[in-house]
Every structure is written in C-alpha cells, then in structure tokens.
N, C-alpha and C positions, 0 to 999 in steps of 0.2 A: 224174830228180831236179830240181826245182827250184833257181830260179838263189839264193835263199837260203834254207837250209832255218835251221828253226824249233830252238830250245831246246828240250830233253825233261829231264822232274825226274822221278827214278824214288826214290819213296818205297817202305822198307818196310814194309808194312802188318802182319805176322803172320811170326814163326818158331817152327815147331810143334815139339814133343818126339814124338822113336819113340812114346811112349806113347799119344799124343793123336792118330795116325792108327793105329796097330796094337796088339790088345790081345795079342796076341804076334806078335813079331815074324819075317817071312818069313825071316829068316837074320839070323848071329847077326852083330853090329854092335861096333864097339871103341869108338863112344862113343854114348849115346842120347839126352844133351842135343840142344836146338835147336842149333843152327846158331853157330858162333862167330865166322862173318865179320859176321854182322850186326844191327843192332839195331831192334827194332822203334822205328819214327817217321824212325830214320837216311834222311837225302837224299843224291841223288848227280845234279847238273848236268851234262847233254851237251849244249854248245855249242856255238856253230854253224861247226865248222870244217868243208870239209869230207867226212874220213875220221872219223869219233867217233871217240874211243879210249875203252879200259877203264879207266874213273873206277879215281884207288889205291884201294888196298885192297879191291876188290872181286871178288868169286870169280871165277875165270875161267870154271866151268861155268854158272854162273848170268850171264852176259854172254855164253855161249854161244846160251843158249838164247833172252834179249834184245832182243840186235842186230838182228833182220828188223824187230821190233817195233818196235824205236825209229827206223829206219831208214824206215819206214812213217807213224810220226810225223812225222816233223822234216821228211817230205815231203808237210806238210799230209795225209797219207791216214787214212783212219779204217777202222776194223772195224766191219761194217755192222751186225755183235748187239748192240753198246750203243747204249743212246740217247742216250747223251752222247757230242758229236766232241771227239774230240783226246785219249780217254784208252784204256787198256787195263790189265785185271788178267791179270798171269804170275806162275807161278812159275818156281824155280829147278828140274832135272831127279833133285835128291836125293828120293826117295820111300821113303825112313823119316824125312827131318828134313827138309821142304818150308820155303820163306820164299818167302810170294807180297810179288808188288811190285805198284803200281802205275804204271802211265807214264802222265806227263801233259805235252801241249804246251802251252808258255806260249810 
C-alpha cells in the first residue's frame, strides 16, 4: 500500500431491469425493477483514510464485489485492459437487476 493512497469516486453508470438482461427470466424474482439502492449519475467518495469504509447507503453486496477494485485504485494500480489509468467499470453480483459503476481516481 502506498504511504498515501489516492481518492476513488465510484459513479453509477447504468441500473438495468430483469427485462433488459433476460427475456425470461432464470427463476422467478419478488421484484424485477432495477436496482433501488441506486441511481444512475449517483456518486459515492472513498477517502483517503486508511481502511475505506462502505459509503451510506450503499449496498453491501455491490461493495463486496468493489473493494479489491478500489483498493487497487487508491493504490495508484491500474488494470492493464484499459487504456485509461486510474479508472475501472464493475458491476454489482445481482445478475437479473446488474448496476455497473464506474471507479475513478482523482
């Protein structure tokens, strides 16, 4: 880890509906709207403490899945498949109602 790691702004780009990744759905679901923790354009700031913690109000499975990410961030590292440094697109692990994010070091 670096002796100061970096800010990561993790925007939501897209929260899809069941419908718009399955045109019938693999099993049957109790709600098939997008996603209700999140909204698309919504930011969320991880500062440079540090331990991050789970920005409020943010899902914990989708901060699950995250965390190495941004943790690879904020430690100046980059993912060598984009050609842009210091960013990454994830999603969250729901696969009927997906919300990809982007993470970016600033």
């Amino acid at each position: 880890m670096v002796d100061k790691p970096s800010k990561v702004i993790i925007k939501v780009l897209r929260c899809f509906k069941m419908e718009e990744v399955f045109k019938d759905s693999p099993v049957k679901a109790k709600y098939s709207g997008p996603c209700d923790e999140f909204n698309e354009g919504q930011e969320f700031i991880i500062g440079t403490e540090k331990t991050p913690r789970m920005p409020e109000g943010f899902c914990p499975f989708a901060w699950d899945s995250l965390f190495w990410a941004v943790m690879l961030l904020r430690s100046n590292g980059d993912f060598e498949f984009y050609e842009d440094r210091g960013v990454a697109i994830w999603s969250c692990p729901d696969g009927l109602r997906p919300v990809i994010f982007k993470l970016e070091r600033v």
